[in-house]
Structure formats: structure tokens, C-alpha cells
C-alpha positions in Angstrom: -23.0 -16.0 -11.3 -21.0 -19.2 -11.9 -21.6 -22.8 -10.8 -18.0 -22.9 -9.5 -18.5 -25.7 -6.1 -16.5 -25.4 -3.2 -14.3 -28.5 -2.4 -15.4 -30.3 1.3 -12.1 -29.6 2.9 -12.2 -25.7 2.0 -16.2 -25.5 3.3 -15.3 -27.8 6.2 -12.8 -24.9 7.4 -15.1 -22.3 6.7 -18.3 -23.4 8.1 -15.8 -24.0 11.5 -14.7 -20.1 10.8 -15.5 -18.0 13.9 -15.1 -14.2 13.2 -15.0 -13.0 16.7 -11.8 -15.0 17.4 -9.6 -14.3 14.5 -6.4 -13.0 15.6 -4.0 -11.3 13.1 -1.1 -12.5 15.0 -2.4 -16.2 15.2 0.1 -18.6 13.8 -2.4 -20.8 11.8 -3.3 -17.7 9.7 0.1 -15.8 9.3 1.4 -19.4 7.9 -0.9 -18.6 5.1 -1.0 -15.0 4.3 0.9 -11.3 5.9 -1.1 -9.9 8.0 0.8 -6.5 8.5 1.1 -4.4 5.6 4.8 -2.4 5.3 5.5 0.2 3.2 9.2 1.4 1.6 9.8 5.0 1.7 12.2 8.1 0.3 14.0 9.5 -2.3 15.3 7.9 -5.9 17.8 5.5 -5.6 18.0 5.4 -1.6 17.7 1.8 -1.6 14.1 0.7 -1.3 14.0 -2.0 -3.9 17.1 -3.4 -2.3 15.9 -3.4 1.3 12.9 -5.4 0.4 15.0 -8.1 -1.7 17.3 -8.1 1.2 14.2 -9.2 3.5 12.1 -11.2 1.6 14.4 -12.9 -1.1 12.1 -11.3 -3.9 13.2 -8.3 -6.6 10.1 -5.8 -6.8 11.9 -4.6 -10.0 9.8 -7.0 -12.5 8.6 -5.0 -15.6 10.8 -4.1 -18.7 11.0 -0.4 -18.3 12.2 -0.3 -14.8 15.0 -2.8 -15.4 15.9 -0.2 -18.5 16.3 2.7 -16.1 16.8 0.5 -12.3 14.4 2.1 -10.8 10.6 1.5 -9.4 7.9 2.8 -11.6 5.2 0.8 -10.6 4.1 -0.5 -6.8 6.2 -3.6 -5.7 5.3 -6.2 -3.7 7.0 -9.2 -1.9 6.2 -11.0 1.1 8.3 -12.2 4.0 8.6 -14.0 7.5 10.5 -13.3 10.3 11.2 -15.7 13.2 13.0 -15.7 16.4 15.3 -18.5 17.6 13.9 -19.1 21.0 16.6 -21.5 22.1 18.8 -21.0 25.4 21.5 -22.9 24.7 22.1 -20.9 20.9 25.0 -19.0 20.9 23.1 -15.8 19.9 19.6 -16.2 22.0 17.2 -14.0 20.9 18.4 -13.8 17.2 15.8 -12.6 14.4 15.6 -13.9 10.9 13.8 -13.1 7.8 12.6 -16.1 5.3 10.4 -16.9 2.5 6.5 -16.1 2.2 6.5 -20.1 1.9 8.9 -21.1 4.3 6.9 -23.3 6.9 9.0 -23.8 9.7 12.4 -22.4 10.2 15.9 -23.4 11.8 18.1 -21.2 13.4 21.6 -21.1 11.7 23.2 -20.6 14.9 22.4 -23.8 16.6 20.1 -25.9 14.8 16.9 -25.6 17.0 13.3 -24.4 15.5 12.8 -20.9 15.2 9.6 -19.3 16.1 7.1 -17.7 13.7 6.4 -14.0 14.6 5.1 -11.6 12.0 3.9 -12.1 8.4 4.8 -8.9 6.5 3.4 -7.8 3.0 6.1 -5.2 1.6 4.8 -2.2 -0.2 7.9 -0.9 -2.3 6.9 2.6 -3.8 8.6 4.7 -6.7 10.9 7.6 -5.4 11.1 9.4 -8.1 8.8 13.1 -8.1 7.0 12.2 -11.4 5.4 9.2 -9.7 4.1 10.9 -6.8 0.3 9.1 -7.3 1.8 5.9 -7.2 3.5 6.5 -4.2 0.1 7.9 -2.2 -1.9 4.5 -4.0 0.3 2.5 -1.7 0.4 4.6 1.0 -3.5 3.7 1.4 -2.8 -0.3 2.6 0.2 0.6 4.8 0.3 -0.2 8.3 4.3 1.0 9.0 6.2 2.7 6.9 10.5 2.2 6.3 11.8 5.6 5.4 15.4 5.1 3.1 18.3 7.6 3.6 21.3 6.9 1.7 24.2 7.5 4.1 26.6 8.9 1.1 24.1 11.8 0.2 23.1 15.0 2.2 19.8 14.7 4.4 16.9 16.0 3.1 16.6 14.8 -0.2 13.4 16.2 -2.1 11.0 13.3 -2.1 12.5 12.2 0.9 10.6 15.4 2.6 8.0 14.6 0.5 7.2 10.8 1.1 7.4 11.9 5.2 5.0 14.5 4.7 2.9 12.1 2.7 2.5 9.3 5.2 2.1 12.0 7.9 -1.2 13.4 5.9 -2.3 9.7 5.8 -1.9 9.5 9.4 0.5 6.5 9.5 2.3 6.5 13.1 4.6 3.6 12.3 8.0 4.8 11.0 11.4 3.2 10.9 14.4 4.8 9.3 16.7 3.2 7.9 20.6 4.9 7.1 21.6 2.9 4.0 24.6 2.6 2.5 26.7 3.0 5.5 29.3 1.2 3.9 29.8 3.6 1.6 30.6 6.6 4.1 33.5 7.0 7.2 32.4 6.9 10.2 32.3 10.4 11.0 30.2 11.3 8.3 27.7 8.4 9.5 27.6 10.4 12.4 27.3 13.6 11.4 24.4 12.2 9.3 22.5 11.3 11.9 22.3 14.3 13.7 21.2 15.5 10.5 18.2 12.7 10.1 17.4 13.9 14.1 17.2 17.1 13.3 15.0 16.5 10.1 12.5 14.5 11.2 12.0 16.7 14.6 8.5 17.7 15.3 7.4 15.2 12.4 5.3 11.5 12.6 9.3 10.3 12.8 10.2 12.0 15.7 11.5 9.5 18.0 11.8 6.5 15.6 14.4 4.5 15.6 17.5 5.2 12.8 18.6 1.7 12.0 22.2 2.0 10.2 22.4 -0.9 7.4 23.7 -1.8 3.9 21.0 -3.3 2.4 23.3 -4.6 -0.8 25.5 -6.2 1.8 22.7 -7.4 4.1 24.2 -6.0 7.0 22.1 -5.4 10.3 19.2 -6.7 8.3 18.6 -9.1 11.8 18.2 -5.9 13.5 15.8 -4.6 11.4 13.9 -7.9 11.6 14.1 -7.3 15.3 12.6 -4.1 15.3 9.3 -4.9 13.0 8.5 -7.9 15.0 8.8 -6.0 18.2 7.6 -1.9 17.1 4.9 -2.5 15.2 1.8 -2.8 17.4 -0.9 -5.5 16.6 -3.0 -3.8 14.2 -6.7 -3.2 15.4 -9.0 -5.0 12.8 -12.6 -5.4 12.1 -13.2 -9.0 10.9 -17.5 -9.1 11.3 -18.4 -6.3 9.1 -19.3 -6.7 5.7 -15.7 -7.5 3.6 -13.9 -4.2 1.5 -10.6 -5.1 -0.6 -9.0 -2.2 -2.3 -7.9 -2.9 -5.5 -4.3 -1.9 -6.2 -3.3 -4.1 -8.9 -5.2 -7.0 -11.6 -4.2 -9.0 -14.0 -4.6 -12.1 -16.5 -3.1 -15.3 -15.2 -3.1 -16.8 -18.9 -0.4 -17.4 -21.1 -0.9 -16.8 -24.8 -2.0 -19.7 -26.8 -3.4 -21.6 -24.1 -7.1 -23.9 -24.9 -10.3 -21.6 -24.2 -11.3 -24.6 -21.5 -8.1 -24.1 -19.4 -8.8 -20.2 -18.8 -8.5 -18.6 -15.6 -10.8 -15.9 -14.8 -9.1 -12.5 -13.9 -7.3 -11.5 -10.3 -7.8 -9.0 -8.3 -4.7 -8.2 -5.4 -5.1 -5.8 -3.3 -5.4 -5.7 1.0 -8.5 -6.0 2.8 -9.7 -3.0 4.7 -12.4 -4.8 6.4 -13.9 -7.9 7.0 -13.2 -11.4 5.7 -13.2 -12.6 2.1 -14.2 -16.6 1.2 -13.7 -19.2 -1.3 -17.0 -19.1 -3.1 -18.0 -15.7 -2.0 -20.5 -13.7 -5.1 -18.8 -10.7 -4.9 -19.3 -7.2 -6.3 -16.7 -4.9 -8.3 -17.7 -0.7 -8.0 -17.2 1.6 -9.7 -17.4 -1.6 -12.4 -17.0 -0.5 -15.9 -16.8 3.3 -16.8 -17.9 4.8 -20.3 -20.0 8.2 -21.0 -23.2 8.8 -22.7 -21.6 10.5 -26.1 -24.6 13.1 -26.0 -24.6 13.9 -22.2 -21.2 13.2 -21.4 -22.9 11.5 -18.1 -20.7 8.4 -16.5 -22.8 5.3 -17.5 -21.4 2.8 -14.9 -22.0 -1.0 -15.3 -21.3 -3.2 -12.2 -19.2 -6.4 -12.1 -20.5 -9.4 -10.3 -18.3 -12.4 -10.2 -17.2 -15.0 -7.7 -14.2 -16.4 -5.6 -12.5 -19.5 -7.0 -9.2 -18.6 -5.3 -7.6 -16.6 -2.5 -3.9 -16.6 -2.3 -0.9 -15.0 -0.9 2.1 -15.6 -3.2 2.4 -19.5 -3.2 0.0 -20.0 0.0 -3.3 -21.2 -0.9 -6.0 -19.9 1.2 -9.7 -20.6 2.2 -10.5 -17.5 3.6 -8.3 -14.2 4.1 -8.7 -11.5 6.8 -7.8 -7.6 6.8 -3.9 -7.1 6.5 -1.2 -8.3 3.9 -1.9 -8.6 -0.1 -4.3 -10.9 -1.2 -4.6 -12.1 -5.2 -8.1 -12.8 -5.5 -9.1 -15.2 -8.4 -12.2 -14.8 -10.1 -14.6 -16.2 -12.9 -14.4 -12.4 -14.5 -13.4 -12.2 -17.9 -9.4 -12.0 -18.1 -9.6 -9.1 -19.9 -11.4 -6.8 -17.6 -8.1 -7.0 -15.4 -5.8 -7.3 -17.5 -2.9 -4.8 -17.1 -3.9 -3.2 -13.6 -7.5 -2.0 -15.3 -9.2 -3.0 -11.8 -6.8 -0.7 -10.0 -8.9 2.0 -8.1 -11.8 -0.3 -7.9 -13.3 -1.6 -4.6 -14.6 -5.4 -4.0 -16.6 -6.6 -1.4 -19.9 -8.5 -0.9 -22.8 -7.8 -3.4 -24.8 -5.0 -2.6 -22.6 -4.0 0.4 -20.1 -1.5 -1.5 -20.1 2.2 -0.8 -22.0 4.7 -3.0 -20.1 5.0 -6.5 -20.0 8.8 -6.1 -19.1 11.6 -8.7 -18.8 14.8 -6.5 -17.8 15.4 -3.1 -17.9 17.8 0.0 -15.0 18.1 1.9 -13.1 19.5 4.9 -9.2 20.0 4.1 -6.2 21.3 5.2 -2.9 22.7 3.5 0.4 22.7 3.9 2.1 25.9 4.4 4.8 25.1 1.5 5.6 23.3 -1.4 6.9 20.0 0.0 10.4 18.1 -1.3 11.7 21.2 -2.8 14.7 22.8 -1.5 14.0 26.5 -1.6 16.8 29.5 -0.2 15.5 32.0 2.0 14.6 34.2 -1.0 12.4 31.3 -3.0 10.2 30.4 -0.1 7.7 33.0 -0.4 7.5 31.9 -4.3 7.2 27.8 -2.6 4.4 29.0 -0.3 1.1 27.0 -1.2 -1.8 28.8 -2.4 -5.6 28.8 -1.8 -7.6 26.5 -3.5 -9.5 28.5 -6.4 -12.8 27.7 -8.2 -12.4 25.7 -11.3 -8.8 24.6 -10.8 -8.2 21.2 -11.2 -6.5 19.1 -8.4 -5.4 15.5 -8.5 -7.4 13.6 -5.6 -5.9 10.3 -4.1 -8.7 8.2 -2.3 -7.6 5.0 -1.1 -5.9 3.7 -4.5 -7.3 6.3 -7.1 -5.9 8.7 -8.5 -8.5 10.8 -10.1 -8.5 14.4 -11.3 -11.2 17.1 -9.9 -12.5 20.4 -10.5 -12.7 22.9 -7.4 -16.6 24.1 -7.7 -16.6 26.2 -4.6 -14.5 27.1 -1.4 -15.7 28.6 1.9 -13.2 28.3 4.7 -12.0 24.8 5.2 -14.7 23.0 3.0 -14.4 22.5 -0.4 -16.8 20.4 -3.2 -15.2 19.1 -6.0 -16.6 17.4 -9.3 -14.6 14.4 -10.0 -13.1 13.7 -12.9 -13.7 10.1 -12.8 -16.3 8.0 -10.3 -15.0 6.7 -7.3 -16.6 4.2 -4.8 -15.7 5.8 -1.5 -17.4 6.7 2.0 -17.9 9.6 4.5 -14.5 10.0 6.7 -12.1 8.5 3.6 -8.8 10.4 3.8 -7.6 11.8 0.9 -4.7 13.2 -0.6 -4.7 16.8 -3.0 -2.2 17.3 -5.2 -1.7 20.6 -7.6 0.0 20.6 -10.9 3.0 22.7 -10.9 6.0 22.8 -12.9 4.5 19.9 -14.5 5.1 17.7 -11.9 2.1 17.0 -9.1 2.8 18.5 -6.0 1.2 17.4 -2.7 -0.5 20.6 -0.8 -2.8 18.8 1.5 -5.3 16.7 2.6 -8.7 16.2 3.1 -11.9 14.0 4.7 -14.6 13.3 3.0 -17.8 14.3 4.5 -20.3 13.8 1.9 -20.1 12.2 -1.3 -22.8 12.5 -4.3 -23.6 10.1 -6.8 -25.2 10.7 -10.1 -28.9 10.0 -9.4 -28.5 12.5 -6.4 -27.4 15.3 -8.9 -29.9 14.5 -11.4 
């Protein structure tokens, strides 16, 4: 381990740290980090991207490639807060207001007076497109509510606007806002008549009942209103803050520039969210699966472990000395930059040494699928050709648990349970949800999902 030290101010807040009264909602911690995890939603080009810069300030669209083609390839992330002018004598009481993830304290633009602080969001802003279906499901993992795009100036349902609802349905996500963008771009009439549309899709779905918030994100109109509704809708999230800490990983990288003097490197970061628990400044921590190779003569999984340390939690430009469940956390270590370097962490679990879930190469399941092909529009005639078949032996199926994606090979079905071999090692427990995807067309299709309810690691097969 390293000999990294703690600075007094940072212990003298943690030794005071009391788990049993954290609050997600407390102002003192959402001033340093989100503590509600949102996700974006729906089909290509429906305005995710733009929602999320609307809110938060901050364009998800970063890498090279997606500026090529303007659209999302890879999972965005910005971070935003949203305040509430409290004052009786403003002229619009009651008025709601996104700002920076740094902002510290805010002033109503109507009348002057300080606004107050009321949720800490972490945005999740996945891909539309149907190729990138994985990446979608990865973020889908961290999400506590979900913003479902429907682009007023095309027909409702779009493909993977059928398919992203089904999705965060399978994961059991209850918290869903839709949003009818681009409503400056259609009469009024057709607004209308779109919304009966969106009412009649969503019927009998997780959405049923949500509220249809009309907006133009490019324009930034009713973006208040949305504010509004996420402070207000989405519930306080029920947390676990005593057990033993669990961060998925869902992205890494090297901080370093090239060039720069070997005694000025930073170690790698990890960001992800925290599932449970509460990681600290100077915590030994423990990476699983770790590093993955195979025995060239066996073709076993030899699986090293990671041990590092915390040197630095932080969400965006907030520096923090501890960080509970909720919002995305970068997670600065003494690892070698180069084991997460380009997202090569993504998949992995951290947590306390020796604390982790079993790293586990096959699985038992219980599962349940979908009666037919999901986000593809089908006439009367195709849909007995759409209908999803039964899982057969030695098929291979494309497994999301929490964020991996990781192919497996069916090795025997009776009824609802299934056990798989997977493809590639995964560190997860009994009752993880997962998501099964089947190859067809050359795209991955979701068919179902599934709970995990026993997992087998090497050593057990042996």
C-alpha cells in the first residue's frame, strides 16, 4: 500500500463522520457532491445531449468521434443544482433554477434574494442509437429517475424509444419524466395530437402516469419547470450508508498530460456511483475482478487483484473528504495510470479490501422474456417473425450486470432458470439484476431479464 498521509483538516471531518445520520438531502453534503443519480432516455437525435447542457451548463458530447457524427457514443456525464427562490416579495415566488455543480450559493434573477439549495443531480446521458444498446443498460445500472426524450416533430414510438422504456422497466426504475422536445418546431395541433399519442404509448408501462413536460431544450424553454418537477417527484432515495462501501465502475482514466516529470504523476481514477456505503480519503481499497488474462494451456481466467488507496474523492470541481451512495464520484488513486487509462476499469467493482463480492465465472439464474422483439416496428404480418424465442443450450447472450457487458453461453434451461458460463469474470452477488440481450440482425436485442441466484467462481468449479 502507499504511505500517502491524510491532512488534519480532512481526518478532523472524518473522525467527527457519523454514519447513522447522513442524509442524502442534507445541504452540507449536496454542496459537495449529487446525490441523486438521473438518467437521459430515447431515440437518436431526440435531444438528450441538449437537455443535459440545457440543465447543467456542461456538453456530454466530449470525444472526437461523436463531435464527427453529433451524436453520443459513449456515457455522458454532467452535474447540476437546482434551487428555489424562497422569497415572498419576488415577483415569481416559488421559481426553480438550475446552476453549476460549483455554484455555492445562488440569487434569484427575479428579485435579488438567496435562492435555496434543493437537489444535487448527477446526469447520466446515454447513446440512442440501436448499435449501442450495452452502453445504454451500463448507465441504466446507477440511475435513480430516468428523462425519457420525444422529439415533438417525429411520430411517437420511435424504435429505441420503445426500447430504452422497456429497458429501465426490466431494471425496475419507477422514476420517469417525459419530456416532448422540440415543441417549437411543431403547430400546436400536432403538439396535441402528440400527446395523446405519448398517453397512449406509455399506457400500462413504468410511464404510465408520468408527467409529459413540453420543452425546447435548444431554446431553454420550460427548462424551470422541469427543474420544478425533479426537485419535487423524485422521492428521497433510500440509502445504506453503514455497510461495507461498493462503487461501480463506469468509467477510468489517466489524469496526466504527456510529457509531464515522473515525480508529478497522478495515480489513476476511478468514477463511478456508490451503491452502498461510504468511501474515505485514505481508505486501502480493493479493485475485483482486478486484472484478467488466461492460462495459454488451460484457457482458465487467472485473475490478479488490485489494491490501492484513496488520495482523492471528487465530484467535478468539489473536493471531498468522504462521499456517500448517490451522484458520480472520480476516485483518485495511487494505481498505476495505466491500468485506467481509457475506461479499462469499466465493469470493475471497488470497495473495501476483502469486502467485494465473489469474482464469479458462471451463474444460475431465474429470468424472464419479453414476448417480442422490442424497438422494432413490425405490421401485423411480421410480428409472429418479431416474437422472442426460448433460450437454447449453447447460444450465446450478451449479459449486463450492473456496468458489464459480458458475453455468455446458455449451458442448460429448465423452466425459468437458466446457468450460463460467462464469457468474461464478473464480481457480482445473489439478487443482481441483469439484463439479456440476443444477437440478431447484427445488432443486440434486449429479450429479458434476469436475478441472479447463485454465482460460481473458479475454485468452486474446479
Amino acid at each position: 500500500m502507499s504511505t500517502f498521509v491524510v491532512d488534519e483538516k480532512t481526518q478532523a471531518i472524518l473522525d467527527k463522520l457519523d454514519l447513522t445520520k447522513l442524509d442524502p438531502f442534507d445541504e452540507t453534503i449536496m454542496q459537495g457532491q449529487a446525490t441523486v443519480n438521473i438518467g437521459t432516455i430515447g431515440h437518436v437525435q431526440h435531444g438528450k445531449s441538449t437537455v443535459v447542457r440545457a440543465i447543467s451548463t456542461v456538453d456530454t458530447v466530449r470525444h472526437k468521434t461523436e463531435k464527427e457524427r453529433n451524436i453520443t457514443i459513449k456515457l455522458g456525464y454532467a452535474n447540476a443544482k437546482f434551487f428555489k427562490c424562497t422569497s415572498a416579495t419576488c415577483e415569481r415566488p416559488g421559481c426553480y433554477k438550475s446552476f453549476t455543480s460549483a455554484t455555492k450559493e445562488a440569487v434569484c434573477g427575479k428579485c435579488g434574494s438567496t435562492m435555496q439549495l434543493l437537489r444535487h443531480a448527477s446526469f447520466v446521458d446515454c447513446p440512442g442509437h440501436d448499435i449501442l444498446m450495452a452502453t445504454m443498460l451500463n448507465g441504466v445500472a446507477v440511475m435513480d429517475a430516468a428523462l425519457l426524450l420525444i422529439a415533438g416533430n417525429e411520430t411517437c414510438p420511435q424504435p429505441q424509444t420503445m426500447e430504452h422504456l422497456a429497458a429501465v422497466e426490466i431494471m425496475k426504475l419507477r422514476n420517469v419524466f417525459i419530456l416532448q422536445n422540440k415543441i417549437d418546431l411543431v403547430k400546436e395541433a400536432d403538439a396535441a395530437k402528440q400527446y395523446d399519442d405519448i398517453c397512449a404509448f406509455v399506457r400500462g408501462t413504468v410511464a404510465d402516469g408520468s408527467p409529459i413536460i413540453p420543452i425546447s431544450a435548444q431554446k431553454g424553454y420550460n427548462i424551470d419547470v422541469l427543474c420544478e418537477y425533479i426537485c419535487n417527484k423524485i422521492p428521497k432515495p433510500i440509502r445504506d450508508f453503514t455497510s461495507s462501501p461498493q462503487l461501480i465502475v463506469i468509467r477510468s482514466f489517466d489524469v496526466n498530460l504527456p510529457g509531464k516529470d515522473i515525480n508529478e504523476l497522478k495515480g489513476g481514477v476511478a468514477g463511478g456511483s456508490i451503491l452502498k456505503g461510504v468511501l474515505r480519503v485514505g481508505q486501502d481499497i480493493e479493485i475485483r475482478p482486478g486484472m484478467i488474462s488466461r492460462q495459454q494451456d488451460t484457457g482458465k481466467f487467472v485473475i490478479t487483484p488490485i489494491y490501492s488507496k484513496i488520495v482523492l474523492l471528487q465530484a467535478e470541481k468539489n473536493i471531498l473528504p468522504y462521499a456517500i451512495p448517490g451522484g458520480l464520484i472520480g476516485v483518485g488513486t495511487t494505481l498505476d495510470p495505466t491500468l485506467a487509462k481509457a475506461d479499462r476499469l469499466v465493469g470493475r467493482v471497488l470497495g473495501a479490501v476483502g469486502q467485494l463480492p465473489d469474482v464469479i465465472i458462471e451463474v444460475e439464474m431465474s429470468f424472464h422474456l419479453v414476448r417480442r422483439l422490442l424497438g422494432i416496428k413490425s405490421s401485423e404480418g411480421e410480428k409472429k417473425e418479431n416474437r422472442v424465442k426460448k433460450l437454447q443450450v449453447d447460444e450465446t447472450l450478451m449479459l449486463n450486470i450492473g456496468s458489464t457487458s459480458t458475453g455468455a453461453v446458455v449451458l442448460s434451461v429448465k423452466g425459468d432458470l437458466a446457468r450460463m458460463r460467462l464469457l468474461q469474470p464478473v464480481c457480482s452477488g445473489v439478487n443482481e439484476k441483469l439484463a439479456i440481450s440476443r444477437k440478431i440482425d447484427q445488432k443486440w436485442r434486449l429479450i429479458g431479464w434476469g436475478l441472479i441466484q447463485h454465482g460460481f467462481t473458479d475454485e468452486q468449479l474446479q
